[in-house]
Steps between C-alpha positions, in 0.01 A plus 500: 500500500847566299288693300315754773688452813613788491232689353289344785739601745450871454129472627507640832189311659311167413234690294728663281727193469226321383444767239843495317442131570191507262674721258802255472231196414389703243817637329616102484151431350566730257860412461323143410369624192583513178758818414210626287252488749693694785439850374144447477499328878698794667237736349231311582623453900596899481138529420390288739748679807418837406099452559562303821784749682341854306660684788870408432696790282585475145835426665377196671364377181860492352649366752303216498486436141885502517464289773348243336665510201859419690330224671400384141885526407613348844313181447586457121820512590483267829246231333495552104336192440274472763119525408321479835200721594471653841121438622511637837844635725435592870763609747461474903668523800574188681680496829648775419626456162348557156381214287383494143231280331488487168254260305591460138315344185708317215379573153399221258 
């Protein structure tokens, strides 16, 4: 959450929450790789984004890629060392306040 609380925070319903939510998990999953892996994982999730939202602007697209490339820098600099995988992150509303789960794998 030091990572994306804020970047969470600028969702303005539980759906779209959820959705920077997602994109966090994935920019510290790709933080988690090796530096010369990274390139080829933002490309590869652009890829990915861009065939599963193909009605968000060129504009959109660079947003998020910046996006996710300052969480990338936000958690390298937060947890350098740490190697753990994000498998699955939800976020709901309970009694009235906003709760994260995240489930993580540890590699070998």
């Amino acid at each position: 959450m030091d990572v994306a609380r804020d970047y969470i925070a600028l969702g303005e319903d539980i759906d779209e929450k959820q959705h920077l939510l997602n994109g966090a998990a994935s920019a510290w999953n790709i933080a988690c790789l090796e530096k010369s892996e990274q390139e080829r994982a933002i490309k590869r999730y652009m890829r990915k984004f861009k065939k599963m939202n193909p009605h968000h602007s060129k504009e959109d697209y660079r947003d998020t890629e910046e996006d996710l490339r300052l969480l990338i820098k936000e958690k390298e600099r937060l947890y350098p060392d740490v190697k753990v995988q994000v498998a699955h992150a939800g976020v709901k509303k309970i009694g009235g306040k906003l709760h994260v789960t995240v489930m993580s794998i540890k590699e070998g």
